[in-house]
N, C-alpha and C positions, 0 to 999 in steps of 0.2 A: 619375220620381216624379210623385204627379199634385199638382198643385195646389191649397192651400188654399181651401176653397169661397168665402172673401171675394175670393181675386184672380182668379177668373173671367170671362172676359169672353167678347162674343160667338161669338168664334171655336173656345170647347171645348165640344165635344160639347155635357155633361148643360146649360150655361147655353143656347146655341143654340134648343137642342131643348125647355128648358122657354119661354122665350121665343116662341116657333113655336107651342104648345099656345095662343096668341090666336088665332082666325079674323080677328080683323083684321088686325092684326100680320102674320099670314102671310100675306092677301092683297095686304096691302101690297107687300109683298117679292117677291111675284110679279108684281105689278102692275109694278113698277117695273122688273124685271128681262127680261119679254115684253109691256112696254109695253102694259096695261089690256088685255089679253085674258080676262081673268079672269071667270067667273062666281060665282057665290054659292057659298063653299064650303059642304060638304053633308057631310064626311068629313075628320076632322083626329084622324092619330094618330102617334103617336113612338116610337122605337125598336122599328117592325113589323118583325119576322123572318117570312121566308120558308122553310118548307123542305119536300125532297119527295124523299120516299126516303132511297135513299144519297148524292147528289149535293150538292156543298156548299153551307150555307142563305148567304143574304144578310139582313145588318139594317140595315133603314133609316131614317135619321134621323129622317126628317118625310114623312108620307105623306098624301097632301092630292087628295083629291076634288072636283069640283065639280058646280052641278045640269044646266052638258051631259054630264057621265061624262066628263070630262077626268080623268087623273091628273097627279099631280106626286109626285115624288119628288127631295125638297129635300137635298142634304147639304153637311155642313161638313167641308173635309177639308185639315188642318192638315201634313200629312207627305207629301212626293213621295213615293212608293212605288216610281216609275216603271212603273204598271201601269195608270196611269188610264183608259187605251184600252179596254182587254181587260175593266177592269172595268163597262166602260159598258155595254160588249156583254154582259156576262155579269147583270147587270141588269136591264137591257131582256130577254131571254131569262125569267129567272127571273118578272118582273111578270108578260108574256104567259104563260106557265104558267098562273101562281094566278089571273089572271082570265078563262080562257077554258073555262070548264066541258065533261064529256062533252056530242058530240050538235048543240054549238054550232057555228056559223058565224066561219070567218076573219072576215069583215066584222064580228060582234060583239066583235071587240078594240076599248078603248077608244083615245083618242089618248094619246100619253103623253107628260109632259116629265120627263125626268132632268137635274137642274141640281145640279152642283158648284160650290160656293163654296171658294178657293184662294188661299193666301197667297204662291202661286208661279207661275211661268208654265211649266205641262206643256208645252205646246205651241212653245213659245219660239219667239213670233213679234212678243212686244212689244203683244200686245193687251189691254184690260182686260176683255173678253167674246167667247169663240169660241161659234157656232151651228154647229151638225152637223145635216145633214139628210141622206136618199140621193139623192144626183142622179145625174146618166147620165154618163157618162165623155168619150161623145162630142158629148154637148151640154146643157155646162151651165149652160141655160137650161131643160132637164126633170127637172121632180125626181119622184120613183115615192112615191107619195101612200098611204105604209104606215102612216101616220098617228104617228109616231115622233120627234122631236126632245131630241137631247142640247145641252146647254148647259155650258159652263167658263168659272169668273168667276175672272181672276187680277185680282188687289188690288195685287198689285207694279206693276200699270201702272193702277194709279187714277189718276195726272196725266193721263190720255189720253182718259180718259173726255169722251164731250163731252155726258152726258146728267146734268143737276147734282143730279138724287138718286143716279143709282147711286154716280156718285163718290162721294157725299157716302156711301152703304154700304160700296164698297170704303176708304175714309178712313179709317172706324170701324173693317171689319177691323185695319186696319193701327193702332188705336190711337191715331188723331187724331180728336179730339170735334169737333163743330162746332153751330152754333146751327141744321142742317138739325131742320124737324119729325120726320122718320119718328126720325132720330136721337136726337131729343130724346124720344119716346114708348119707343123702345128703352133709354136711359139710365134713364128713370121703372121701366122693367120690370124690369129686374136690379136695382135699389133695392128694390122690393117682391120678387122674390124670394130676395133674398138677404139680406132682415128676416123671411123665411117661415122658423119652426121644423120645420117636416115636409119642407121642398123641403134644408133642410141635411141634415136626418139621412138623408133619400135619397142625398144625395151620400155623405154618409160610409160608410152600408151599400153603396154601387155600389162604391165605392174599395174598401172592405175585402173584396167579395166577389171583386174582379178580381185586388186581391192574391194572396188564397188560391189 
């Protein structure tokens, strides 16, 4: 059953995702998450579905542009499925599709970051942030420059953290406040949209449409 819109918190879906609709805010969280790489974002949209043909669409949470043509593709993803591998790939896959138009050039693929935010640890290796890149099997010191980087943030090992904002975001996942700023402007954001009359009744018409 889903949750009544007041006990929302960052971690489901529609509050994440309205939350993320800040280009600050969002860049914030990327900032902090690939360490100030970030350009001006240029492109901030939520719950983008992809689809093409018969093949199964993908929707995603927070879809985030920037003015070098970096993507990101931000999600919050609260339920091990046990598939999170397969689904990264399939992802990545689906993105390059939609942005690589007839006529066009491989090399005209953007770069792209697909980042999972996790209240668990897929990967079970005790980390609070795993980086995926392609590197070479037999020396991995080369990695093949396809322009691609997947990211997995598990919050169960926020103590581990040695970077004091991300912690201070994997914390929040988990439901422990603190007088961190990014935290503190995030805390301010779900206050005003959870006093917002039109961002409720969106909740209630998604719930009752998902019911149906």
């Amino acid at each position: 059953m889903r949750k009544s819109f007041d006990d929302l918190t960052i971690v489901d879906d529609f509050m994440f995702c309205s939350v993320m609709q800040d280009p600050a805010l969002c860049k914030k969280l990327l900032s902090i998450v690939l360490a100030d790489t970030i350009g001006t974002i240029t492109k901030l949209q939520y719950q983008t579905t992809f689809e093409k043909g018969s093949s199964k669409c993908i929707r995603l949470d927070v879809w985030a542009g920037d003015d070098s043509g970096t993507l990101y593709d931000i999600e919050m993803q609260t339920t091990d499925q046990k598939n999170l591998a397969k689904r990264l790939r399939y992802y990545q896959s689906a993105i390059d599709v939609s942005t690589l138009t007839k006529g066009s050039d491989y090399n005209d693929l953007p770069d792209t970051f697909i980042i999972f935010f996790c209240p668990f640890d897929y990967v079970n290796a005790r980390l609070p942030m795993y980086t995926f890149k392609t590197m070479c099997a037999q020396n991995a010191h080369l990695q093949l420059p396809d322009g691609t980087t997947k990211v997995i943030l598990n919050s169960e090992a926020a103590d581990k953290e040695k970077n004091p904002e991300l912690k201070a975001f994997l914390e929040y996942m988990n439901g422990k406040k603190s007088k961190n700023a990014f935290v503190s402007e995030l805390e301010q954001r779900i206050a005003e949209i959870k006093d917002n009359d039109q961002r409720r009744h969106d909740y209630m018409i998604m719930t009752a449409f998902e019911a149906d």
